[in-house]
C-alpha positions in Angstrom: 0.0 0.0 0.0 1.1 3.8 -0.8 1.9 5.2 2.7 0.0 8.7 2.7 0.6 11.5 5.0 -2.0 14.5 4.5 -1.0 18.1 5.9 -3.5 20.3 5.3 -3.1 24.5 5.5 -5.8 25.8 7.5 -6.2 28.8 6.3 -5.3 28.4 2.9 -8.5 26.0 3.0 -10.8 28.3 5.3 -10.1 31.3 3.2 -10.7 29.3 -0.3 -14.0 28.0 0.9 -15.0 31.5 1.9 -14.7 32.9 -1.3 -16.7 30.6 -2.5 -19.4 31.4 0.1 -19.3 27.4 0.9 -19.8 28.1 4.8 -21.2 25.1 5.6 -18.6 23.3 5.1 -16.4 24.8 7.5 -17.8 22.2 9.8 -15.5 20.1 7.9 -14.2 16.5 8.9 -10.7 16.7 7.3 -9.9 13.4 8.4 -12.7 12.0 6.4 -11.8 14.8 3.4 -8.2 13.4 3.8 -9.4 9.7 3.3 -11.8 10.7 0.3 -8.9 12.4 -1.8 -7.1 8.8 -1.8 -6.9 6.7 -4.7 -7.3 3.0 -4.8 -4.0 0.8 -3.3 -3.0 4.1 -0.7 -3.3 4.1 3.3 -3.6 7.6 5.4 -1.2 6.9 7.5 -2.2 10.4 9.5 -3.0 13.7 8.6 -1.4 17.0 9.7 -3.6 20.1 10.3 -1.7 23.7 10.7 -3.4 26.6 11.5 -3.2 29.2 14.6 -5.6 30.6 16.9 -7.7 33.7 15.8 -6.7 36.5 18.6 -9.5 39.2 16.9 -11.8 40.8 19.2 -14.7 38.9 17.4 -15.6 36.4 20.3 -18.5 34.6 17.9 -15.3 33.5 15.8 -13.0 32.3 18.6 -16.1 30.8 20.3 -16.5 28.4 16.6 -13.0 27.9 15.8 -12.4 26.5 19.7 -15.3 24.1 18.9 -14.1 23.1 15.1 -10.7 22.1 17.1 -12.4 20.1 19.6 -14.3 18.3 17.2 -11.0 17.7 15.1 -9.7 16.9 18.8 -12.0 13.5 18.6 -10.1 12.2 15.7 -7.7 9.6 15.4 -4.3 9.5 13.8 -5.1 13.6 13.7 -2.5 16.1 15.0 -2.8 20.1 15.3 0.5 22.3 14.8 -0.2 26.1 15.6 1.5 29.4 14.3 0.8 32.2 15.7 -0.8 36.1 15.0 1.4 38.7 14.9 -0.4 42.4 14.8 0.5 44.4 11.6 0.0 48.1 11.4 -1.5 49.3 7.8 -1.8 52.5 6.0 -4.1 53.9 3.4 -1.9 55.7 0.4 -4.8 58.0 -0.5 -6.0 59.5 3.5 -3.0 58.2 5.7 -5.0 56.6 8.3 -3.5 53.7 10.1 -4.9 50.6 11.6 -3.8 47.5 13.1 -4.4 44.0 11.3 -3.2 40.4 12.2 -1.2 38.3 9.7 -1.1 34.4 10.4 2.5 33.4 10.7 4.2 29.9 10.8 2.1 28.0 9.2 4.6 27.4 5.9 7.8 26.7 8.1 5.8 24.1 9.9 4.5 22.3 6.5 7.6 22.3 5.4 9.7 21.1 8.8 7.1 18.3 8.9 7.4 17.0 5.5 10.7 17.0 5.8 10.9 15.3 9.3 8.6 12.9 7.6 10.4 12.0 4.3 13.8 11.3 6.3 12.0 9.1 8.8 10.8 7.4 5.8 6.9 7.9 7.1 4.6 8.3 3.9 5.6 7.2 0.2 3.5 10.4 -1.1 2.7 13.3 0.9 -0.6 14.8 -0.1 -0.7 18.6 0.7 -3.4 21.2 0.7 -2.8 24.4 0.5 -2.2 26.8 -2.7 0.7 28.3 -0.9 3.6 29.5 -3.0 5.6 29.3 -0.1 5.6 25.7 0.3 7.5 25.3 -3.3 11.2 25.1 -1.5 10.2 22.2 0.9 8.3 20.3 -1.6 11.1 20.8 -4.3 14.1 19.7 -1.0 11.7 16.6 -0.5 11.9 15.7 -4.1 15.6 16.9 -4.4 17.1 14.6 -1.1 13.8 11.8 -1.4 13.3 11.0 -5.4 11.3 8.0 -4.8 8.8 9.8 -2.7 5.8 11.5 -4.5 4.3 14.9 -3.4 0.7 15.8 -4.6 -0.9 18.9 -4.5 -4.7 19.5 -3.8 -5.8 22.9 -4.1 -8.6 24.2 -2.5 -11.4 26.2 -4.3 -10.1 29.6 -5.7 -6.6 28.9 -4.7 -4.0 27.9 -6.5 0.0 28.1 -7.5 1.7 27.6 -10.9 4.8 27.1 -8.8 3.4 24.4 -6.5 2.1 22.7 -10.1 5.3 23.0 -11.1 7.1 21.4 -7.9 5.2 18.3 -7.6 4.8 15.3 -9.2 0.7 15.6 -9.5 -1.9 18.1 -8.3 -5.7 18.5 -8.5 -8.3 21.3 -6.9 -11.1 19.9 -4.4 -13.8 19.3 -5.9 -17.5 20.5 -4.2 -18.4 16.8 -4.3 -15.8 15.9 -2.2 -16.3 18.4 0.7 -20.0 17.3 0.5 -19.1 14.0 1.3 -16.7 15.0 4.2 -18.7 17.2 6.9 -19.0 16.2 10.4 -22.4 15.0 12.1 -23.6 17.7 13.3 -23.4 16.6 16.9 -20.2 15.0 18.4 -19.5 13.6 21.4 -16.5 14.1 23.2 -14.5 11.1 25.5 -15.8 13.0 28.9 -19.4 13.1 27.2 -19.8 16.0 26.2 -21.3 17.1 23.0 -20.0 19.9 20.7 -22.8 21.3 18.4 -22.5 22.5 14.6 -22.5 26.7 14.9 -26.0 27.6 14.0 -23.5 30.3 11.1 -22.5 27.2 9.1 -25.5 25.6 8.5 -26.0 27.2 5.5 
């Protein structure tokens, strides 16, 4: 069997989905998504998720993203690797006011140690990674470089996507509607200690 290890860029997913106005499936399984990219004769061996807590004043969001990781908590073979925020001042060119924004930071250099770690532990025999990150092209291209018998396949998600990372790997595809369909969570889930984490009521639709 073809050894797969998934890691999967959080936001590079969220923010792909959200331009396509596809919030109900942020209540997303990505276990299960993982599993239904696969093609006949390969194994998830596990799947990597990297993202980083939201720090915005917003307490709805922070209140849904802690439940999304809990639910992904409940997962087997699943591991969580966080960035972090860090606060960015801005400035419009035209009236010179200033404002403070966050910018998600991390998330690459983690990809990239893991799949790295990874390939010279000799864990996966094709490392399937989603993102549409142009940033990612110098790990996947050292994975190929130092591990030519391993494969590295792209998936992008909806509206993202990198004629770099095409170039890098050895295959790549964009997620198809069909297979997010297939991949959401029930929307209950219970918890070891019994308790149950609900859908947000905001992605539903």
């Amino acid at each position: 069997m073809d050894r797969i290890i998934a890691y999967i860029d959080g936001f590079n997913l969220y923010y792909g989905l959200k331009a396509k106005g596809w919030k109900r499936y942020y209540w997303l399984d990505l276990q299960k998504l993982a599993t239904n990219l696969l093609k006949p004769g390969q194994r998830l061996e596990m799947t990597k998720y990297f993202t980083a807590r939201i720090t915005a004043a917003d307490k709805d969001k922070q209140k849904r993203q802690t439940i999304f990781l809990e639910a992904l908590g409940t997962l087997s073979d699943f591991h969580i690797y966080y960035g972090h925020y860090l606060e960015k001042p801005m400035t419009c060119f035209n009236c010179k006011n200033t404002w403070n924004t966050h910018e998600e930071k991390m998330t690459d250099v983690c990809i990239g140690t893991e799949m790295l770690l990874d390939a010279f532990n000799n864990r996966f025999d094709t490392a399937l990674l989603i993102s549409g990150d142009s940033d990612l092209v110098p790990p996947v291209e050292a994975v190929r470089q130092q591990f030519p018998v391993k494969r590295i396949v792209v998936a992008f998600p909806p509206e993202r996507s990198s004629m770099r990372l095409r170039q890098s790997a050895n295959a790549y595809f964009t997620i198809g509607q069909a297979k997010f369909r297939k991949s959401i969570f029930s929307d209950k889930i219970t918890k070891p200690d019994g308790y149950v984490l609900k859908r947000p009521k905001e992605w539903q639709r």
